[in-house]
TIFIFI-651084 format. One line per 2 residues: number of its first residue (from 1); their letters; for each residue x, y, z of C-alpha. Coordinates in nm, 4 decimals. Example, Ala and Ser with C-alpha at 12.3 -4.5 7.8 and 13.67 -1.06 7.14 Angstrom:
<rs>
1 = AS = 1.2300/-0.4500/0.7800  1.3670/-0.1060/0.7140
</rs>
This chain:
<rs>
1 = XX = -3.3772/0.6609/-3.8902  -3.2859/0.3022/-3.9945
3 = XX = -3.4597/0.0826/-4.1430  -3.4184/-0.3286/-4.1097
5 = XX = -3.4414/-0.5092/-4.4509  -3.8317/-0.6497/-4.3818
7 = XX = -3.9223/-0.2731/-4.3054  -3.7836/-0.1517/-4.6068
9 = XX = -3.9248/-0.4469/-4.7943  -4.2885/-0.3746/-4.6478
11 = XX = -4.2370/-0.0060/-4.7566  -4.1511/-0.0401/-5.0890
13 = XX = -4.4290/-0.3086/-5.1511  -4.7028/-0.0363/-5.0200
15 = XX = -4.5420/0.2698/-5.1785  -4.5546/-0.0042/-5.5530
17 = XX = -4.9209/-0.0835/-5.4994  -5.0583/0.2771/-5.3322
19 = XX = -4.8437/0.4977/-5.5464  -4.7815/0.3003/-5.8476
21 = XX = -4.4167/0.4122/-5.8241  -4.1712/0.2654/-6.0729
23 = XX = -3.8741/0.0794/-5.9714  -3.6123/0.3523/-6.0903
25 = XX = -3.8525/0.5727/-5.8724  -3.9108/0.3948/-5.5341
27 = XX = -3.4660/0.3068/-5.6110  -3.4364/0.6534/-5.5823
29 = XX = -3.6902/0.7261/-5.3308  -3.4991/0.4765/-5.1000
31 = XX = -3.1388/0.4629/-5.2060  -3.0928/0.1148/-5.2695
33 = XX = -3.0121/-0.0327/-5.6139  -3.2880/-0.1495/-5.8016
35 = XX = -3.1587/-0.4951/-5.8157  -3.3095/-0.4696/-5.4337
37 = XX = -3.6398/-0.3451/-5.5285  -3.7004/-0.6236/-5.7903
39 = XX = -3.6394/-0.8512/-5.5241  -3.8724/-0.6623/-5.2592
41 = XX = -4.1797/-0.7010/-5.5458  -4.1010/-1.0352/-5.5710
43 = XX = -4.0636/-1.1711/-5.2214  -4.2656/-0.9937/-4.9189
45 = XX = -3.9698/-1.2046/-4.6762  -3.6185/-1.0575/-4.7645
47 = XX = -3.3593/-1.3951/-4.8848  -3.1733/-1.4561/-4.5636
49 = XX = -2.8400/-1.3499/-4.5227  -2.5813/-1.6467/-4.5961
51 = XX = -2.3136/-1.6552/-4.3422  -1.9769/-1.7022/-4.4841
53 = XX = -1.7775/-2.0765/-4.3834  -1.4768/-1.9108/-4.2504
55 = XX = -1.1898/-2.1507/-4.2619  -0.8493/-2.1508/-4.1366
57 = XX = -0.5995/-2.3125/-4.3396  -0.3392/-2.3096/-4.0929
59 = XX = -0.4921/-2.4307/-3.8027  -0.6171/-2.7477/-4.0748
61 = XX = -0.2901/-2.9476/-3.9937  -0.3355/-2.9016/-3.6424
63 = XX = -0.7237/-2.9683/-3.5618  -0.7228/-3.3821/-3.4884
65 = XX = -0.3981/-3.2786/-3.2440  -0.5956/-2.9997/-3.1266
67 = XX = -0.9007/-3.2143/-3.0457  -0.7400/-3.4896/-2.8793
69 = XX = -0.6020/-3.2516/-2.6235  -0.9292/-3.1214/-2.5237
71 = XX = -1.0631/-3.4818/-2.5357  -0.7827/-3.5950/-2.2983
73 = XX = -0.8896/-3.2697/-2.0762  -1.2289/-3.4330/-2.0152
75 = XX = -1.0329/-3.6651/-1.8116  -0.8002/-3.4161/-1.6293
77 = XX = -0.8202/-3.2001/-1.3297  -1.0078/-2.8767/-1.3837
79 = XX = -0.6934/-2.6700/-1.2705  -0.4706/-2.8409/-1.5424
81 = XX = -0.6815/-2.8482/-1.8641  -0.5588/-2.6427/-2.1204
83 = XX = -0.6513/-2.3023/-2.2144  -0.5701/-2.1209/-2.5309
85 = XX = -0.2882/-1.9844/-2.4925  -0.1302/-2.3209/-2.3489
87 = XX = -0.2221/-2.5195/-2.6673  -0.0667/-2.1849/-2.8798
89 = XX = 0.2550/-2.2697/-2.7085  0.2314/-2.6370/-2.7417
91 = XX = 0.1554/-2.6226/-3.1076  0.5397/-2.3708/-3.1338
93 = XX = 0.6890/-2.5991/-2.9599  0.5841/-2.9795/-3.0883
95 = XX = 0.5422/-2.8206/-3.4666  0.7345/-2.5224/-3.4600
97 = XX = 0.4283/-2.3493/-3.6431  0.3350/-2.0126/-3.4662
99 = XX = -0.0419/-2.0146/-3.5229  -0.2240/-1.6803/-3.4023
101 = XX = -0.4005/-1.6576/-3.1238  -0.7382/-1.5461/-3.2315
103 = XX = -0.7315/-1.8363/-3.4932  -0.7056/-2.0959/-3.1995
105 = XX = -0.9262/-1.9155/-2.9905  -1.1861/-1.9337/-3.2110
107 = XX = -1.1417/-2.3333/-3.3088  -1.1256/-2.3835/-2.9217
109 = XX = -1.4526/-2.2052/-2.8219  -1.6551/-2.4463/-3.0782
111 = XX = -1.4557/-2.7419/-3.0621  -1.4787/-2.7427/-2.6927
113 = XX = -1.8666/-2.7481/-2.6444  -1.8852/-2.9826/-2.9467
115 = XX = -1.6246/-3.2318/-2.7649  -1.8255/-3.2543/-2.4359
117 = XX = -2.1634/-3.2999/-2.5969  -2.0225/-3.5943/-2.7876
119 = XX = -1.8812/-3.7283/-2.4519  -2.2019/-3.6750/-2.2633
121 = XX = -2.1091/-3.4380/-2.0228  -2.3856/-3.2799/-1.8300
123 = XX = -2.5282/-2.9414/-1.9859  -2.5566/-2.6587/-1.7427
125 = XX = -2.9040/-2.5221/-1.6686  -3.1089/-2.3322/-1.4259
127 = XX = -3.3993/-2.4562/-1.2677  -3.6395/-2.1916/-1.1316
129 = XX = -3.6830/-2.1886/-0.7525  -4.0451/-2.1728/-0.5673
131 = XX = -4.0490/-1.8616/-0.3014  -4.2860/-1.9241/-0.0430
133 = XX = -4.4323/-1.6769/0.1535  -4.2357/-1.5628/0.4060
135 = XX = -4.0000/-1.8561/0.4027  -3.6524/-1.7306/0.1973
137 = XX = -3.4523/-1.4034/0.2138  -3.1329/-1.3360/0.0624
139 = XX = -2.8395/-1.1189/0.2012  -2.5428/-0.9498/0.0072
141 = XX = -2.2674/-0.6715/0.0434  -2.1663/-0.4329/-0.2323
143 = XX = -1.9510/-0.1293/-0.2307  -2.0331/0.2161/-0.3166
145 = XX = -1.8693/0.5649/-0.2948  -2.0094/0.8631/-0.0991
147 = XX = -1.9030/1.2186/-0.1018  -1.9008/1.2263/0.3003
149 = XX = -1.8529/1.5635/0.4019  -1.6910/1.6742/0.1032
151 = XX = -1.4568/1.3659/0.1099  -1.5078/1.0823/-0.1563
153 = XX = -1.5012/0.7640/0.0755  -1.5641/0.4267/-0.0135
155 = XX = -1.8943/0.2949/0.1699  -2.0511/-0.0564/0.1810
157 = XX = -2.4287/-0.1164/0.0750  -2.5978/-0.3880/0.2589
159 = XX = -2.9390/-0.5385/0.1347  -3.1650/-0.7968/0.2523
161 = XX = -3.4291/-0.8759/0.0157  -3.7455/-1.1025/0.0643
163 = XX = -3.7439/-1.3684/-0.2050  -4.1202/-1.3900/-0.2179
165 = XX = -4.2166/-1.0125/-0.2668  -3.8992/-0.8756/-0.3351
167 = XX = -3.9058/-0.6441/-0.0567  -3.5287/-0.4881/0.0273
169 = XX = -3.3792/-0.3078/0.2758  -3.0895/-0.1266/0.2729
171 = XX = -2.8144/0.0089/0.4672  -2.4364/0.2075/0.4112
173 = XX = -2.1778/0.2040/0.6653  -1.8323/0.2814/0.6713
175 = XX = -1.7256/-0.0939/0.6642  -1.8635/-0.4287/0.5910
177 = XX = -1.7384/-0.5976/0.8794  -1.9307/-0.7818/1.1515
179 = XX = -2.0733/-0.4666/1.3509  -2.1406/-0.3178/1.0276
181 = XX = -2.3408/-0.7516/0.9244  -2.5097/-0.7457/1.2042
183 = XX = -2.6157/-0.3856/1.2740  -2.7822/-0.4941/0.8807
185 = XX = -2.9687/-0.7656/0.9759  -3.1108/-0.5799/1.2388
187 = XX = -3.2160/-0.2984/1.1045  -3.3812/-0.5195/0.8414
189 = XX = -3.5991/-0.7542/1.0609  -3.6826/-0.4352/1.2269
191 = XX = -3.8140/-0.3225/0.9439  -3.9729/-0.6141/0.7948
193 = XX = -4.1051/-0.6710/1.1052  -4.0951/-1.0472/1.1012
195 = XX = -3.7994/-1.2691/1.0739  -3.8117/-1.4949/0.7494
197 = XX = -3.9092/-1.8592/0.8600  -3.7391/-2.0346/0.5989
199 = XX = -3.3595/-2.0038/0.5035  -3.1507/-1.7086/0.4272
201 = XX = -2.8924/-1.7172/0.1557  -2.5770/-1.5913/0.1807
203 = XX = -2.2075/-1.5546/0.0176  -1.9407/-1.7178/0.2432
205 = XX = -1.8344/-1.4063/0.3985  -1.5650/-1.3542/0.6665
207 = XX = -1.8100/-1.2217/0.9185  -2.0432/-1.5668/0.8540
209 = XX = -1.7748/-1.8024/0.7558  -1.4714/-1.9183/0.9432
211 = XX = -1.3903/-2.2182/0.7056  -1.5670/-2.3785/0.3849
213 = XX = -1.5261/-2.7296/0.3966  -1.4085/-2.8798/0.0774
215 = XX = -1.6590/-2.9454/-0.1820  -1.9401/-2.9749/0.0830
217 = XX = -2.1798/-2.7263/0.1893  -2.0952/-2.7649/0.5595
219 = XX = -1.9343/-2.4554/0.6998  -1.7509/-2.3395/1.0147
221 = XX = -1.9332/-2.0461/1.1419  -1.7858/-1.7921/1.3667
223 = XX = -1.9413/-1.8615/1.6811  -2.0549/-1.5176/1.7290
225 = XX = -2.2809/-1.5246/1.4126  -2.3883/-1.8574/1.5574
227 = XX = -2.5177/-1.7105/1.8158  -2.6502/-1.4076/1.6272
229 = XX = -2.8552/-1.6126/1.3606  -2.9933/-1.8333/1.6919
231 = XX = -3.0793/-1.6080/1.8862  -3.3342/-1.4839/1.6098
233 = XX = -3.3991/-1.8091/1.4939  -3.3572/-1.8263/1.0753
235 = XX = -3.1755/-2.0618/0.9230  -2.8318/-1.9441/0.7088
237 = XX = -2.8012/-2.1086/0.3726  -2.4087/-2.0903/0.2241
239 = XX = -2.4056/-2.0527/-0.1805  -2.1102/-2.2533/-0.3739
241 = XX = -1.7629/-2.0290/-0.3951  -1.7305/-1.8058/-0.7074
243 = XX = -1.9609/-1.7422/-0.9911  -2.1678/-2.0370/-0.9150
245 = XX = -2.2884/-1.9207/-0.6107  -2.3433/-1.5648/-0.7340
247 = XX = -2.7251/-1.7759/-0.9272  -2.8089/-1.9401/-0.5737
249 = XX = -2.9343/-1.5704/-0.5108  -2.9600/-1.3672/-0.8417
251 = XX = -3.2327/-1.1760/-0.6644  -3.0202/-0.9852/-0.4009
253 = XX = -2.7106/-0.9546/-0.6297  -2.8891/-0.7706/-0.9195
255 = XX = -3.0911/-0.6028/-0.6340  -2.7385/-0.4616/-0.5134
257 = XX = -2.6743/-0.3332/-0.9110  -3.0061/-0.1472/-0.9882
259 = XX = -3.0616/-0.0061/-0.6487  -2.6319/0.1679/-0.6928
261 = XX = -2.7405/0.2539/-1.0771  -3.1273/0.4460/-0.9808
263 = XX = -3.0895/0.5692/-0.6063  -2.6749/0.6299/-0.5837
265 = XX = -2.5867/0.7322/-0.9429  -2.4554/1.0483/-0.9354
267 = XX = -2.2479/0.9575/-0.6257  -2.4746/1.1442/-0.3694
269 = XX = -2.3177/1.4084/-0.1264  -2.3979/1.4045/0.2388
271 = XX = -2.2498/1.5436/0.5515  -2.2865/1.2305/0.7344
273 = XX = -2.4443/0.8436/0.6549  -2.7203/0.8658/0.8961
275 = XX = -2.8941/1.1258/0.6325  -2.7754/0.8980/0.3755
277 = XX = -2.9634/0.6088/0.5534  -3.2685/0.8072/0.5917
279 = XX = -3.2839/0.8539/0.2280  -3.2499/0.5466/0.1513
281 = XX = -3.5943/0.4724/0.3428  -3.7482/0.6915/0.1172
283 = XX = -3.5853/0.5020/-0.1510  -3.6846/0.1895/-0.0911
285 = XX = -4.0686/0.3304/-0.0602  -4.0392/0.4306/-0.4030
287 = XX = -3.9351/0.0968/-0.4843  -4.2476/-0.0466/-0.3066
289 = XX = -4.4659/0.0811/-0.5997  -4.2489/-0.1017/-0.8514
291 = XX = -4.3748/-0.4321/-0.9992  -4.0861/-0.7322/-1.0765
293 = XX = -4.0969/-0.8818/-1.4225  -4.4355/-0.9274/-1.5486
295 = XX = -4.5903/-0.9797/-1.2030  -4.9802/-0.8168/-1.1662
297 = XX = -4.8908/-0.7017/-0.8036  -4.6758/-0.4283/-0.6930
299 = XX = -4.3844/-0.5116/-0.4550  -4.6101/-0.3693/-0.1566
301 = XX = -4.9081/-0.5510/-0.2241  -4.7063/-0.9132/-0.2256
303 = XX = -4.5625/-0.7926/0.0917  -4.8778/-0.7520/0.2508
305 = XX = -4.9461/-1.0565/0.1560  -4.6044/-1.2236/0.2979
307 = XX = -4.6008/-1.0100/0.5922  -4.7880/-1.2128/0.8081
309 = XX = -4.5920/-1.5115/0.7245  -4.2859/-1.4187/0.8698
311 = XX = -4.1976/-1.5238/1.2607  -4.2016/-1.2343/1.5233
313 = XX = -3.8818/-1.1018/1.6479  -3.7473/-1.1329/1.9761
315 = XX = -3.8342/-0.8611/2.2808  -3.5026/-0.7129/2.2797
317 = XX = -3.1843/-0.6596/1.9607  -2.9017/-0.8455/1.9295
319 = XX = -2.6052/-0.6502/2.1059  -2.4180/-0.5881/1.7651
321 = XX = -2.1462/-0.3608/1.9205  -1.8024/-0.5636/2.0678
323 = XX = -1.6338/-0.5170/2.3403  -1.2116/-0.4352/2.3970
325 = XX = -0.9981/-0.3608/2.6811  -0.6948/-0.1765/2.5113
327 = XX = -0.4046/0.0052/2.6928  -0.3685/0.3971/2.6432
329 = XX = -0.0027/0.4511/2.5135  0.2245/0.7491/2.5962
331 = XX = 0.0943/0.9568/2.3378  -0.2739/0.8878/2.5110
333 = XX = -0.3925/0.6706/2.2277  -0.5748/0.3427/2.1579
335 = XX = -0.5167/0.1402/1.8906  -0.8560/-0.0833/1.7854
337 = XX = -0.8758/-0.3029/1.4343  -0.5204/-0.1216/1.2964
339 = XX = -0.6634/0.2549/1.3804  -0.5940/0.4658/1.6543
341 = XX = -0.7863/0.6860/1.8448  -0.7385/0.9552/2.1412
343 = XX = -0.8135/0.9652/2.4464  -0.7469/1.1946/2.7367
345 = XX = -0.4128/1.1872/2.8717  -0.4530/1.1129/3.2532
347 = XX = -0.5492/0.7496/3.1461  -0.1948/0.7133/2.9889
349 = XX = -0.0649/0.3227/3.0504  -0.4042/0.2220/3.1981
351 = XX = -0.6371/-0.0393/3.0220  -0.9781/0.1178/2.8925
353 = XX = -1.2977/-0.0140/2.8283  -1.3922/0.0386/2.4169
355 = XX = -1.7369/-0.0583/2.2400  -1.7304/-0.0948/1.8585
357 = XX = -1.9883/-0.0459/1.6353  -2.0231/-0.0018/1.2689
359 = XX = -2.0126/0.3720/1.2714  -1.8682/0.4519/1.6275
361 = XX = -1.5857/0.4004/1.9108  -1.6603/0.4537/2.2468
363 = XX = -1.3927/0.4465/2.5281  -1.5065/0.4045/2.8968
365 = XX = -1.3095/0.4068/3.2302  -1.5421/0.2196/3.4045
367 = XX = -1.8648/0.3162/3.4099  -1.7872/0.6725/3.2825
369 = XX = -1.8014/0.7528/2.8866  -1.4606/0.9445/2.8681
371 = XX = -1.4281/0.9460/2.4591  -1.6119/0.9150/2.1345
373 = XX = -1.5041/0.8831/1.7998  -1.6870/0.7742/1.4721
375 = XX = -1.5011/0.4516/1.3515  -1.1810/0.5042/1.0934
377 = XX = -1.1790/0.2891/0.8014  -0.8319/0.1594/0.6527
379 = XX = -0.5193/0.0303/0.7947  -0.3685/0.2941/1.0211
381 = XX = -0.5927/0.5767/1.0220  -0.5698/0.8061/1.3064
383 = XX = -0.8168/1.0526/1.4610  -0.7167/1.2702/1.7570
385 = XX = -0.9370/1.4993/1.9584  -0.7577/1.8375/2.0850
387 = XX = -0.9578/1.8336/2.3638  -0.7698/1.5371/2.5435
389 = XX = -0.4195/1.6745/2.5181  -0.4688/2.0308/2.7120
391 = XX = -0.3098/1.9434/3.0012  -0.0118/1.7584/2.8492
393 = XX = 0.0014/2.0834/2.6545  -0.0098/2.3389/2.9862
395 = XX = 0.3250/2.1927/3.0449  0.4488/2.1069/2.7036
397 = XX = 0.2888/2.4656/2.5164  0.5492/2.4638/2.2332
399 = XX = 0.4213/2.1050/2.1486  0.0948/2.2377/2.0259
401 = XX = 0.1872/2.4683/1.7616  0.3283/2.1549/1.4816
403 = XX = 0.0789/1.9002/1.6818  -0.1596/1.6458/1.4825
405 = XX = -0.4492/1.7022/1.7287  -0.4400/2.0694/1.6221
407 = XX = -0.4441/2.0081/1.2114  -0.6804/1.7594/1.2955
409 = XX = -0.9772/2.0309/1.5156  -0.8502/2.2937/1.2435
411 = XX = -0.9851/2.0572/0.9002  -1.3317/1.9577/1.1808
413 = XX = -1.3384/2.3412/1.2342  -1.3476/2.3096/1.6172
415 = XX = -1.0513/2.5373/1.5529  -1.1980/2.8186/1.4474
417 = XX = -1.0923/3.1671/1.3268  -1.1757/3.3362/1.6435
419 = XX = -0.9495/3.0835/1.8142  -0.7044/3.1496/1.5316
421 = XX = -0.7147/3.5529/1.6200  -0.6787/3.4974/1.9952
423 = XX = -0.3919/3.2627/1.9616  -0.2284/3.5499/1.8009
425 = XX = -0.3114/3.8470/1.9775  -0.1996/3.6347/2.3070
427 = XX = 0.1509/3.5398/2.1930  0.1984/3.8931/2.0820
429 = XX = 0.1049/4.0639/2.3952  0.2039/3.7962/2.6338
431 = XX = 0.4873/3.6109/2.3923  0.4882/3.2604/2.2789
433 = XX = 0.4695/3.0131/2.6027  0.2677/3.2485/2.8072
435 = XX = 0.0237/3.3432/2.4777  0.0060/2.9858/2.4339
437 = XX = -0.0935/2.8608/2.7581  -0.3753/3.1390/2.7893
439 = XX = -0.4897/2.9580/2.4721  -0.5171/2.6468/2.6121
441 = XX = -0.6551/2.7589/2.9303  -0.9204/2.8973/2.6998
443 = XX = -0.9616/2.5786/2.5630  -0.9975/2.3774/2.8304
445 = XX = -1.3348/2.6450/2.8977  -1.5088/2.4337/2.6096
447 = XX = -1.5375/2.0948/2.8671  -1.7966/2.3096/3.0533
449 = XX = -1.9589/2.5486/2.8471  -2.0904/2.5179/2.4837
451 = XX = -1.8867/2.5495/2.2100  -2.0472/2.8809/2.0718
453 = XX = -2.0586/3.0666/2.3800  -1.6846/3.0481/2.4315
455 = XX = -1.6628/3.1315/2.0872  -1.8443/3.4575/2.1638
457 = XX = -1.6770/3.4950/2.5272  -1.3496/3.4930/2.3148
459 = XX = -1.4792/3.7810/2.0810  -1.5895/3.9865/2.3689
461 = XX = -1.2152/3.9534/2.5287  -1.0506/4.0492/2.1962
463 = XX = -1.2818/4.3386/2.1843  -1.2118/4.4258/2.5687
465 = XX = -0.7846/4.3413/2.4939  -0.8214/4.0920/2.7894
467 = XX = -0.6710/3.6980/2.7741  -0.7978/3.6179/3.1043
469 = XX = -1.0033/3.2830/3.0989  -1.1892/3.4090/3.3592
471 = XX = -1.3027/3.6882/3.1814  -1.4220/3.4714/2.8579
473 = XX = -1.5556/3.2462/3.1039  -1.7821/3.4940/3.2509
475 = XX = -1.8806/3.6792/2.8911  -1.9672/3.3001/2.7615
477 = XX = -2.1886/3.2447/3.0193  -2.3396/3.5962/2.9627
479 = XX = -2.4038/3.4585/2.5768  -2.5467/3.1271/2.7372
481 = XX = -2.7797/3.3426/2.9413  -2.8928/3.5627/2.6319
483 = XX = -2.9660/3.2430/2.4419  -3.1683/3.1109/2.6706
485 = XX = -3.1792/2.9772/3.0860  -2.8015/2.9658/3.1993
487 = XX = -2.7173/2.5999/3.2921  -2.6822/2.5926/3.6638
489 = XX = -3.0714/2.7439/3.6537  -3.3286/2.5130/3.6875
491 = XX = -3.6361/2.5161/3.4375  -3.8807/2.5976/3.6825
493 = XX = -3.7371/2.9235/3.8570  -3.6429/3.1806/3.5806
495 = XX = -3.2936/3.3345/3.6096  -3.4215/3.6690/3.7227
497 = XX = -3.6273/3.5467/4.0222  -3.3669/3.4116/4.3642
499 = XX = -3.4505/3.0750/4.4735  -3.5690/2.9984/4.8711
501 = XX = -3.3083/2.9580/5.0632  -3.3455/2.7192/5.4049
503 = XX = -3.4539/2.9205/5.6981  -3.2285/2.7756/5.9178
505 = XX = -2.9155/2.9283/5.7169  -2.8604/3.2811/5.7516
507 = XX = -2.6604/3.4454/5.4732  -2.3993/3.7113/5.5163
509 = XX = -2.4882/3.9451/5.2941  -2.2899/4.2894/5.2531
511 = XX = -2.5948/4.4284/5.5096  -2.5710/4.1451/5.7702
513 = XX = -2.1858/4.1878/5.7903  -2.1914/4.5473/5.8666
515 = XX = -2.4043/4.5057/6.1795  -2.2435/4.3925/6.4685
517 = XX = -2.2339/4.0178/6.5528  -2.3834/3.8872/6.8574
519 = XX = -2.1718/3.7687/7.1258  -2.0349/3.4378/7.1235
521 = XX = -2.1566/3.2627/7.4521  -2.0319/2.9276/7.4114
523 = XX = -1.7705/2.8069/7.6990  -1.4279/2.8242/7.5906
525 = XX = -1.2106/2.4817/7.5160  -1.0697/2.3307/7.8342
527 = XX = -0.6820/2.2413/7.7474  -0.5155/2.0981/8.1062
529 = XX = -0.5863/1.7618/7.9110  -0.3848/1.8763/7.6517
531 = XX = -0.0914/1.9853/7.8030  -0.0646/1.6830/8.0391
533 = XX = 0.0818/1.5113/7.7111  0.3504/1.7811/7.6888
535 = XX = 0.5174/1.6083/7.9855  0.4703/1.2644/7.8969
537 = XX = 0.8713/1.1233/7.8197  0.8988/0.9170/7.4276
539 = XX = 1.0173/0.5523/7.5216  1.3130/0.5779/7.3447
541 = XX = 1.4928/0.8384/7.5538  1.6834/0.7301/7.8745
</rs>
């Protein structure tokens, strides 16, 4: 273990006086030179270090040249002062001296500072900000990386942090767009339970900020954040551009840091980000044990204390989700922010209803749900569903072999082995179109039944050599039944047990029908009316 020079000092001092060591002994005792120990008995405070004047003779021609140039930039605009390297090349090519850049560098850095003080330019400082309870929040975005399903994708981690207590909440979604900025904020006042009364302080981001006026803090919101921060009734506060801004709300962006480097760190592995989310509740109730700085109360005790400070939320959300009428394409897709999604083919070249959230796509026609996809991230993503190409592929059955919507349910594992072996066994028996359409009429069995009992119908018809869909049909809904009530069985009469049937119908069972019927004694149909319009003549004859 090291020691610093006033440890060793203090140790050779007691070990002098205690032990009455000599100084060739307590030299050797500490390997240092005795020189060192003389000085230790002599001085309990070691001789400070002197720093060496480092001076560099061939910047010494240079330095009034050198300073008059930064003096001059005092006076200049900020995006044409010089920098090192500038003056490095002005020096070559006024002097024709090729200085080093480290040697300029480091006359630069001091001269710089000491040039503006003498000028009486304004020294930068922070001042420290009062937090009143319930009053400020602060808001930021930062990205992290998830192994999602066994696929490292790059998430977003949104935090909203009382200034007062330092309470945060977090949330990850697949973007940090505006679903993904509001769905945030509302998740977070849920939480909190209160809406901060004072201002909340953000970056200018694109979902906030259309426009930052120049050097003003006025901003051009988009109008649908307008509405959003209205219709809950804070008040947004817009930090300068760049690392200035990034002080206006230290809290939230070290709160971003530390909450990646002790909750995320290794990068955590999930199968989707709703149990991601719901570990980070647990998270952040860790955190609320946690005391800031050298505060005497715990991050849950000051937001006790700031709870009942904050304004009450409205009845009802904010709809975060928007709303777009795209047309279905000939391949029976959509295409919504640069990604494209399926949709089933019999809505080809007709104009759907879509909502878009954070995490999901929904397609309606009408009022009728007819797809739903979680949301693709990056330019040109596609995700297609086998399901909605089925009948395209009745007619078109070599199509499905090399298809995209098959890779795609084979990597979900909608595709599964069993539907692998059928496949197979059909095209051998029955060849390749006619194997391949009993497939997809197999397929088509999963709109109606659950995904698991076809799955087992198809076993049973592999065991029985059969690729009739009726037949898997009929052994799936046998599985259903095992499992559990069959669908088209109500709750209250069990599957066994026939349900009443309306006196006034009589059924034709297999006993009725082999009694004789009664006689019919109704009159028969009266027809002279009829023919009388057999001799009528057509107007157009002569």
């Amino acid at each position: 273990m090291s020691l610093s020079k006033q440890e060793l000092f203090d140790r050779i001092r007691r070990d002098s006086w205690q032990q009455q060591l000599s100084i060739r002994a307590l030299s050797k005792k500490y390997g240092v030179h005795r020189r060192l120990v003389r000085e230790a008995l002599s001085s309990p405070v070691p001789t400070p270090r002197r720093r060496p004047v480092r001076t560099s003779p061939r910047m010494e021609p240079y330095k009034k040249t050198v300073d008059a140039w930064l003096r001059a930039d005092l006076e200049a605009p900020r995006k044409q002062r010089h920098t090192v390297r500038r003056i490095v090349a002005r020096i070559e090519e006024e002097f024709g001296e090729a200085i080093p850049y480290p040697t300029v560098r480091d006359f630069v850095a001091a001269r710089r500072k000491e040039i503006a003080a003498q000028a009486g330019a304004p020294v930068e400082a922070f001042v420290t900000r009062h937090n009143a309870l319930g009053a400020d929040a602060e808001v930021d975005f930062g990205d992290v990386y998830v192994d999602l399903a066994g696929q490292r994708t790059r998430c977003y981690l949104f935090a909203f942090r009382l200034a007062y207590s330092g309470k945060a909440v977090h949330r990850i979604s697949r973007s940090c767009g505006q679903q993904a900025f509001f769905e945030g904020h509302v998740h977070a006042l849920t939480t909190l339970g209160g809406v901060p009364a004072g201002q909340v302080r953000y970056d200018n981001l694109t979902p906030a900020v259309k426009k930052v006026v120049f050097r003003s803090r006025s901003r051009e919101e988009n109008p649908r954040w307008t509405s959003f921060h209205e219709y809950y009734g804070f008040t947004p506060f817009y930090c300068e551009p760049g690392l200035r801004g990034a002080h206006e709300k230290g809290g939230v962006e070290g709160q971003v840091g530390y909450f990646r480097r002790n909750y995320l760190t290794p990068v955590p592995q999930v199968d989707s980000l709703g149990e991601l989310n719901a570990r980070l509740a647990e998270f952040e109730a860790k955190e609320d044990e946690r005391r800031i700085g050298a505060r005497m109360r715990t991050i849950a005790q000051d937001f006790v204390r700031e709870a009942g400070h904050l304004l009450p939320l409205p009845d009802d959300p904010f709809a975060t989700g928007i709303t777009l009428t795209p047309r279905v394409d000939r391949y029976g897709m959509i295409t919504v922010k640069m990604c494209r999604y399926s949709v089933p083919v019999r809505f080809i070249d007709r104009k759907v209803t879509v909502t878009l959230t954070c995490d999901d796509l929904t397609v309606y026609d009408g009022r009728r749900e007819i797809a739903c996809h979680r949301r693709l991230t990056g330019r040109g993503a596609e995700h297609l569903v086998l399901e909605h190409y089925l009948e395209a592929l009745l007619t078109k059955p070599g199509a499905l072999e090399r298809s995209e919507a098959l890779h795609q349910a084979r990597t979900e594992g909608t595709f599964t082995a069993v539907h692998e072996a059928f496949w197979a066994a059909a095209k051998k028996a029955l060849g390749d179109i006619e194997g391949t359409k009993a497939l997809v009429k197999v397929l088509l069995l999963h709109r109606h039944q659950q995904h698991a009992d076809v799955v087992a119908g198809i076993r049973a018809a592999l065991a029985a050599g059969t690729f009739n869909e009726d037949v898997i049909a009929l052994a799936a809904r046998k599985a259903a039944q095992e499992s559990g009530p069959a669908p088209t069985v109500t709750a209250d009469v069990p599957a066994s047990q026939p349900m009443d049937l309306d006196p006034a119908v009589t059924p034709l069972t297999s006993r009725r029908l082999a009694r004789v019927l009664p006689a019919d004694q109704r009159p028969l149909p009266r027809l002279e009316q009829w023919d009388e319009l057999l001799q009528l003549r057509r107007k157009d004859s002569s």
